[in-house]
ZAVEXLUM-353783 format. One line per 4 residues: number of its first residue (from 0); their letters; for each residue x, y, z of C-alpha. Coordinates in steps of 0.2 Angstrom, whole numbers, plus 5000, padded with zeros to 4 digits. Each point is the difference from the previous one (the first is absolute). Layout:
NUM = a = X:Y:Z; ...;
***
This chain:
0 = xxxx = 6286:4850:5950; 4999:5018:4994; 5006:5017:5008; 4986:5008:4987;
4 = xxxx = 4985:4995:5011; 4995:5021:5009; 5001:5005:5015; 4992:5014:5012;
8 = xxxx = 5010:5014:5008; 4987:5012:5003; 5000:4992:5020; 4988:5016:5006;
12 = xxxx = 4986:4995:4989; 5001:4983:5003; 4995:5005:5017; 4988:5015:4998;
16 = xxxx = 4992:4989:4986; 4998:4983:5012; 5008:4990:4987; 5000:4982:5002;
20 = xxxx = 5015:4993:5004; 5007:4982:4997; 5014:4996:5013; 5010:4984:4994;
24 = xxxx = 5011:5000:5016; 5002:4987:5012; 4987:4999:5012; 5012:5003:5015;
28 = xxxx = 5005:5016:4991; 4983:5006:4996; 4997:4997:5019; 5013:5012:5005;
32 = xxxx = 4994:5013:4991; 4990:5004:4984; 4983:5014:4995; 4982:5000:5005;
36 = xxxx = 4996:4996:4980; 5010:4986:4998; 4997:4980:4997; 5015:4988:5004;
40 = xxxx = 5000:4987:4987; 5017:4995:5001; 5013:4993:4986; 5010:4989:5013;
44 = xxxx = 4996:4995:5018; 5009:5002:5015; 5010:4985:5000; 5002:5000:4983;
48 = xxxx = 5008:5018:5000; 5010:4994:5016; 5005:4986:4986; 5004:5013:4987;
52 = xxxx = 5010:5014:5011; 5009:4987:5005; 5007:4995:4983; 5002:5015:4994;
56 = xxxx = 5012:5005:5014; 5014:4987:4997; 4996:4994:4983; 4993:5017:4989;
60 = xxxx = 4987:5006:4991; 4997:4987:4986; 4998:4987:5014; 4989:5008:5008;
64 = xxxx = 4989:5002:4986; 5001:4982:4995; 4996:4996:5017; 4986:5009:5000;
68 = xxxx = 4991:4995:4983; 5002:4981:5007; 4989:5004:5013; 4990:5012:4992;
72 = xxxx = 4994:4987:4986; 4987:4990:4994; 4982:4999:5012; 5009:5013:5012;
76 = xxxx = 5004:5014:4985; 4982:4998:4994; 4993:5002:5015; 5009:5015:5006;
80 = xxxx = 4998:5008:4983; 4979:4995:5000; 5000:5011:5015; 5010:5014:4992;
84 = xxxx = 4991:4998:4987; 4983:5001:5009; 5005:5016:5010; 5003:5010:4984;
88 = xxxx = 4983:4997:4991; 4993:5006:5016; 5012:5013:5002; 5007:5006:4981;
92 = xxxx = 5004:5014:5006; 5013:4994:5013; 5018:4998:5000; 5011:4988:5006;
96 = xxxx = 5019:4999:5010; 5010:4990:5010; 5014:5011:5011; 5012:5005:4989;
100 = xxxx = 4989:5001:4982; 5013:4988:4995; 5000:4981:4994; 4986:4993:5011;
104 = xxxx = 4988:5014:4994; 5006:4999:4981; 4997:4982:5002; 4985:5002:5006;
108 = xxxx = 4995:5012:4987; 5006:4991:4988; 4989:4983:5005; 4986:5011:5003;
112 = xxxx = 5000:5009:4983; 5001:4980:4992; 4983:4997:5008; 4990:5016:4997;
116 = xxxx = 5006:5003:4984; 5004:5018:5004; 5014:5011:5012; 4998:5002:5015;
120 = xxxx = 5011:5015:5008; 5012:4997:5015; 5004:5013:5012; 5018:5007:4994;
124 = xxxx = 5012:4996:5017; 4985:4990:5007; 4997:4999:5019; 5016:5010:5003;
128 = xxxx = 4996:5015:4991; 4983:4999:5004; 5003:5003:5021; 5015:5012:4995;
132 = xxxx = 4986:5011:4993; 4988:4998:5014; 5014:5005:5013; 5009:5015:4988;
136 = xxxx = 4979:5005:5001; 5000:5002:5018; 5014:5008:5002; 4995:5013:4987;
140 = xxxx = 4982:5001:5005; 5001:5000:5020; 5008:5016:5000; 4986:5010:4989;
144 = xxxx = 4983:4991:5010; 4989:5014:5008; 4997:4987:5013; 4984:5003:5013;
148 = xxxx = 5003:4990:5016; 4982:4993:5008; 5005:4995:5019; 4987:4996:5015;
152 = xxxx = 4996:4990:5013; 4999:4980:4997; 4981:4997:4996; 4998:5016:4992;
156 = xxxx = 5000:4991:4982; 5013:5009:4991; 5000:4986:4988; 4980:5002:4996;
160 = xxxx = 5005:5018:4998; 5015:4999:4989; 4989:4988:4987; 4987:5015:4998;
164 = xxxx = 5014:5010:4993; 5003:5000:4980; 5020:5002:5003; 5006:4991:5013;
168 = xxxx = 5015:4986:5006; 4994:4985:5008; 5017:4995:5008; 4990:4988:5010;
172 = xxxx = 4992:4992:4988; 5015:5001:4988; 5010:4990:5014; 4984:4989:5006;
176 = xxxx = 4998:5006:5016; 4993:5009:5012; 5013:5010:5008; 5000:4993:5018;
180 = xxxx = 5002:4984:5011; 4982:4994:4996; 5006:5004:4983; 5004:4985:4990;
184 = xxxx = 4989:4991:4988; 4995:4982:4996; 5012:5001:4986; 5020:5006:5000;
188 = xxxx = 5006:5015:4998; 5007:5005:4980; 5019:4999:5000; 5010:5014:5005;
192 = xxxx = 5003:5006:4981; 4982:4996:4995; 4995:5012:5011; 5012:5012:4994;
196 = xxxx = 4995:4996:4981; 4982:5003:5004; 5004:5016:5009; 5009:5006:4985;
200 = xxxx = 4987:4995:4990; 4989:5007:5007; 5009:5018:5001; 5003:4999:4981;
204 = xxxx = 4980:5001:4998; 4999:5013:5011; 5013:5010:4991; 4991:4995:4983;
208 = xxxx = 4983:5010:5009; 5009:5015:5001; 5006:4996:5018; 4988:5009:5009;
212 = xxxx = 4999:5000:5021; 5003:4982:5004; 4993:4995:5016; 5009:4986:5011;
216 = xxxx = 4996:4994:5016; 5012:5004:5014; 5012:4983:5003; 5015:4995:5010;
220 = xxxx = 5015:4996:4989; 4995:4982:4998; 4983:4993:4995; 4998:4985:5008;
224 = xxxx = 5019:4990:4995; 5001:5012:4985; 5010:5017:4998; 4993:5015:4991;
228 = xxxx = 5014:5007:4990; 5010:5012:5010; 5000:5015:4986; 4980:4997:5001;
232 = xxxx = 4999:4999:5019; 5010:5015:5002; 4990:5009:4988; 4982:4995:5011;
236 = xxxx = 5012:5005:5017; 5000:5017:4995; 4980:5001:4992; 4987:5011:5007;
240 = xxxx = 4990:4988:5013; 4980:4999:4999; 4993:4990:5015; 4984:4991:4998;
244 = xxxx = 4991:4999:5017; 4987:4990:5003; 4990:4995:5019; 5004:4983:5011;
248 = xxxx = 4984:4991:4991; 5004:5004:4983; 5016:4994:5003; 4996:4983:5007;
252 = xxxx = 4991:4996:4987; 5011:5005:4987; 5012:4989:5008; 4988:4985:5003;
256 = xxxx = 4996:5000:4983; 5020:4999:4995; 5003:4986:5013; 4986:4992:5002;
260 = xxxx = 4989:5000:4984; 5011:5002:4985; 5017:4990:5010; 4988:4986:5003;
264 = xxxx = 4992:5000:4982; 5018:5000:4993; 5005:4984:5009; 4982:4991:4997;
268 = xxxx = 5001:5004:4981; 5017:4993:5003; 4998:4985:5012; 4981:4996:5000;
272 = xxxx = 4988:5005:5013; 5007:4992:5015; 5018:4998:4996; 5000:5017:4997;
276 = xxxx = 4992:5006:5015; 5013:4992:5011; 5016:5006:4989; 4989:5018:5001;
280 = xxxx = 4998:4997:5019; 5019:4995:5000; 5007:5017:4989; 4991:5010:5015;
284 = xxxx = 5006:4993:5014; 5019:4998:4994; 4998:5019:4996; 4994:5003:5015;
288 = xxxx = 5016:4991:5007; 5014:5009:4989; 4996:5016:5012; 4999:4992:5015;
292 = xxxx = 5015:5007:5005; 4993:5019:4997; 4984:4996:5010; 5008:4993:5014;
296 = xxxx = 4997:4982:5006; 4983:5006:5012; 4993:5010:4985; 5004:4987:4987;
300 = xxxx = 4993:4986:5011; 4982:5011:5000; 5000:5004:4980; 5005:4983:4998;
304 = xxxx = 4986:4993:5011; 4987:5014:4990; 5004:4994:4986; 5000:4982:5004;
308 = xxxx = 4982:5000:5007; 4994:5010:4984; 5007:4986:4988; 4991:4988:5011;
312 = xxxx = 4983:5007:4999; 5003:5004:4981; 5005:4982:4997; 4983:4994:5009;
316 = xxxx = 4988:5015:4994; 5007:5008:4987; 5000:5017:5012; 5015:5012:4996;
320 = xxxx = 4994:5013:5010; 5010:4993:5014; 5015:5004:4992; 4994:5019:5002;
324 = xxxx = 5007:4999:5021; 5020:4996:4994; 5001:5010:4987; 4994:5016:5009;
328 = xxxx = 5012:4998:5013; 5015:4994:4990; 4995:5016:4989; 4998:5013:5018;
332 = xxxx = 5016:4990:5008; 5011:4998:4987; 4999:5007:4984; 4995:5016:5007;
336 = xxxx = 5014:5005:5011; 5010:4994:4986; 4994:5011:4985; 5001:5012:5014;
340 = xxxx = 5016:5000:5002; 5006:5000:4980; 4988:5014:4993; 5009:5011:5014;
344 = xxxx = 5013:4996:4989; 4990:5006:4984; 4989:5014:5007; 5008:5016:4990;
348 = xxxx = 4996:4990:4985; 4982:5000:5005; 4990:5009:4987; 4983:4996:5002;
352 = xxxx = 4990:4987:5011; 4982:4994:5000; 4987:4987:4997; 4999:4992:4980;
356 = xxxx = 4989:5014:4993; 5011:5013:5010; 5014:4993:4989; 4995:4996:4985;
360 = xxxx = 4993:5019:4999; 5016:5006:5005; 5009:4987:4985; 4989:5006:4988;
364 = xxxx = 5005:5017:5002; 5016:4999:5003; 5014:5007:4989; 5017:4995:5000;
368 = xxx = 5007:5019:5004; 4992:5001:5015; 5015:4993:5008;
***
């Protein structure tokens, strides 16, 4: 093995560039946090770097390395490398790294190298160095956003509206969800620092545009189970506000086609027609319980019958419009008074408010020194 094989440092461009990147890691690590480009093709698995840690903790290094080309040998090292192997002529312009850019990622290099018959670079300081950049970038960048926050009733799509805009932050879509308890999607939640790492991507390709007005839709502190990084939340706490308004119908069937169309497509695509339907028909009705205690025990028992009777008819027509009679009222009896009461809160931020058109007019005009 060879200290001689390159490495990358230039960590910005690997990530304003959408590099390829080859994550030898264990899959338990690559789990816990890894980038939106990256392809785990480890170089030991889970119990095998269990195996390994293990050794090196009461017996050193060189055991641990003997250990680990023992299992790592024979049909198991070809495989593993053919997989490398196959990633990079897909990807030759990709690099590699494990956590530390040590040993595992110069192994892997190294093997790699041996079947392509060419370098490959590794990452210098690997996974490590690669989520100290991202998180140094928030910190550094947070402070210097322009931020525009776009607020409004529920229903008023001010996630349709955010997607016409050419520089905006999808925090929900970053975090993979919708921001409320009808929220959650047929798939999890990224990690906590996957979401932070595409956050801070996505702020270093903003700065790379010349960081102009970036519009963000108004959220709590947490989307869904995730937290927005506090020096970027408090950055959107103090941004003008723009409410998007919209009327009652429009609303509704913004929010039918979220939970209803789109929820039941995802879990169908997931789940096939009918198992999907029922895990859809469960998601809604568990959502509807997780605020039972805000409704009240009368006022949930009604939604909850609404809602019941609307998958009932859909499950035996295929009719959604049923759905139309709980989501109106949970929108006039609860979310209402609710958003009520918080943009009270946020009202001397209030710079402009209006329809889509009225808004986007007013974004297109807008200049940074008017407030």
């Amino acid at each position: 093995m060879t200290d001689t094989l390159p490495e990358v440092d230039d960590l910005r461009r690997l990530f304003l560039d959408n590099v390829p990147l080859l994550d030898v890691r264990a899959p338990i690590e690559f789990q816990q946090g890894s980038f939106p480009l990256a392809q785990n093709l480890p170089l030991i698995d889970d119990a095998e770097r269990e195996e390994i840690g293990t050794l090196y903790k009461h017996l050193g290094q060189d055991a641990a390395i003997d250990r680990g080309h023992e299992l790592v040998q024979g049909e198991t090292k070809v495989a593993r490398v053919s997989a490398w192997a196959a990633f990079a002529r897909r990807h030759p312009d990709g690099v590699l790294y494990c956590f530390r850019g040590g040993m595992r990622s110069k192994i892997s290099q190294q093997w790699l190298a041996e079947a392509l018959g060419r370098p490959y670079p590794r990452v210098k300081g690997g996974y490590k160095a690669l989520r100290r950049f991202l998180l140094d970038e928030t910190a550094r960048l947070a402070p210097v956003l322009r931020p525009l926050v776009i607020g409004g009733r529920t229903g008023v799509g001010k996630t349709l509206f955010l997607k016409t805009r050419q520089h905006m932050l999808d925090l929900e879509g970053l975090a993979w969800h919708r921001g409320s308890a009808f929220g959650r999607h047929a798939t999890p939640q990224p990690t906590q620092i996957d979401f932070e790492n595409r956050i801070a991507i996505a702020l270093i390709k903003h700065e790379a545009a010349g960081n102009p007005p970036l519009v963000v839709e108004d959220e709590s502190r947490n989307v869904g189970s995730r937290s927005v990084p506090p020096c970027l939340y408090e950055q959107l706490e103090r941004a003008p506000l723009l409410l998007l308004e919209a009327d009652m119908a429009t609303r509704v069937r913004h929010t039918r086609q979220e939970y209803v169309d789109e929820a039941l497509a995802e879990y169908q695509a997931i789940h096939g027609a009918d198992t999907g339907f029922e895990q859809w028909a469960s998601y809604l009705l568990d959502s509807m319980d997780r605020i039972r205690k805000r409704l009240g025990g009368e006022r949930h028992s009604t939604l909850r019958g609404q809602m019941m009777e609307a998958i009932a008819t859909q499950r035996q027509r295929g009719d959604t419009q049923g759905h139309d009679i709980w989501i109106r009222n949970l929108l006039a009896d609860y979310y209402d008074p609710m958003y009520d009461y918080q943009i009270d809160k946020k009202r001397d931020r209030v710079v402009m408010q209006g329809d889509a058109e009225t808004l986007n007019d007013w974004l297109n005009r807008y200049r940074p020194d008017q407030h």
